[in-house]
NUTITOR-263582 format. One record per residue (C-alpha): residue in three letters; x, z, y. Coordinates in steps of 0.02 Angstrom, whole numbers, padded with zeros to 5 digits, always signed. Example, Ala and Ser with C-alpha at 12.3 -4.5 7.8 and 13.67 -1.06 7.14 Angstrom:
2
ALA+00615+00390-00225;SER+00684+00357-00053;
! end
This chain:
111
UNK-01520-00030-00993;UNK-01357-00105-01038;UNK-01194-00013-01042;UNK-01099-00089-00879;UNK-00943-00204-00962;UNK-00747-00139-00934;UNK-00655-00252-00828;UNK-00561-00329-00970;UNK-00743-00372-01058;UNK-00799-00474-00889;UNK-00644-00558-00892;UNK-00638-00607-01071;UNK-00824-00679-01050;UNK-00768-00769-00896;UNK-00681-00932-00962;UNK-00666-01013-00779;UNK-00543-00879-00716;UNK-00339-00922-00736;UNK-00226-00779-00774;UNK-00142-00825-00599;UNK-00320-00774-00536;UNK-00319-00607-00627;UNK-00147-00561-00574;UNK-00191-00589-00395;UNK-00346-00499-00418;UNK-00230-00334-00496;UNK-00098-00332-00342;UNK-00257-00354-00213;UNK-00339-00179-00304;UNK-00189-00120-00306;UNK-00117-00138-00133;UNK-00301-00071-00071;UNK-00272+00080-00170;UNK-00099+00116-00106;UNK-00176+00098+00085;UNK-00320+00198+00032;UNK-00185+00329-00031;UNK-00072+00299+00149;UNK-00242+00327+00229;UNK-00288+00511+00133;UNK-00121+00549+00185;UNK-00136+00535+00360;UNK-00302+00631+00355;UNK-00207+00770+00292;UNK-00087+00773+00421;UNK-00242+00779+00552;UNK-00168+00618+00638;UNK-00291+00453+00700;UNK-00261+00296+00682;UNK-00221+00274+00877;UNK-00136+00424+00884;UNK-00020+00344+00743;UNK-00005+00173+00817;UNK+00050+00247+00967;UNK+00198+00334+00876;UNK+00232+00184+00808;UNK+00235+00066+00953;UNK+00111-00038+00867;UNK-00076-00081+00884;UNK-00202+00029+00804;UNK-00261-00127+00737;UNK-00096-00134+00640;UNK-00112+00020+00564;UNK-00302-00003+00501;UNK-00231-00184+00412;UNK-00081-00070+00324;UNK-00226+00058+00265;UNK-00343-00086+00199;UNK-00232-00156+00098;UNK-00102-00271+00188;UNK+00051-00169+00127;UNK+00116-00326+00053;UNK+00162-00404+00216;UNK+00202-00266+00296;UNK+00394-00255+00372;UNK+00492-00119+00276;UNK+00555-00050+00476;UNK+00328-00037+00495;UNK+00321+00034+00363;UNK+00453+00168+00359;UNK+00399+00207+00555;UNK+00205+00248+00464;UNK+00287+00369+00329;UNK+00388+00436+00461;UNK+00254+00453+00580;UNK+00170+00570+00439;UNK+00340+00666+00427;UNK+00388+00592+00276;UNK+00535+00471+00195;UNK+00516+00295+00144;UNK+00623+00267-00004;UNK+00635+00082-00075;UNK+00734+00060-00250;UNK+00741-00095-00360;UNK+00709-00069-00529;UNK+00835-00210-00646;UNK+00864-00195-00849;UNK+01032-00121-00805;UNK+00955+00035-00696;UNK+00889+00050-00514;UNK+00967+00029-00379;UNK+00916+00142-00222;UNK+00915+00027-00097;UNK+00875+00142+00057;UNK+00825+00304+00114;UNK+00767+00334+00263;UNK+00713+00518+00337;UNK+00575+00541+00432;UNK+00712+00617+00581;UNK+00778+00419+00631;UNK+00618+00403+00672;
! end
């Protein structure tokens, strides 16, 4: 039996994929591992989805689209009502050459 190729093997044998196509590829793996992560995390804190969304104000529906993956379009004010909702603080900082910036910091007790 073979040996199963590395994900940097099939994509150096596959000529027909653009490097726009690989980086969109990276961010979709990687925003379904961050809602797989906001997902373990809610488990922990014993807390359904509905349960959740009805913290929240929003749909349960909205809160299974933030834990498969759709973190990227999620509103910061969602999203901060989620970490919140687990007792938790949303912290958002933007990294520049000069240093980071903590843009906000929100505790879990404006919820």
């Amino acid at each position: 039996m073979k040996k199963p190729l590395t994900i940097e093997e099939y994509f150096s044998k596959r000529t027909d994929i653009t490097p726009e196509m690989k980086e969109r590829a990276h961010l979709l793996t990687e925003a379904k591992i961050k809602g797989y992560e906001l997902q373990q995390a809610r488990k922990a804190c014993h807390i359904t989805q509905k349960e959740l969304a009805a913290q929240m104000g929003v749909s349960q529906k909205r809160i299974s689209d933030l834990e498969n993956g759709s973190i990227d379009v999620m509103q910061v004010d969602t999203l901060r009502r989620y970490i919140a909702g687990l007792g938790g603080t949303l912290e958002i900082n933007a990294k520049l050459p000069q240093g980071t910036i903590q843009l906000t910091q929100i505790e879990a007790t404006e919820a």
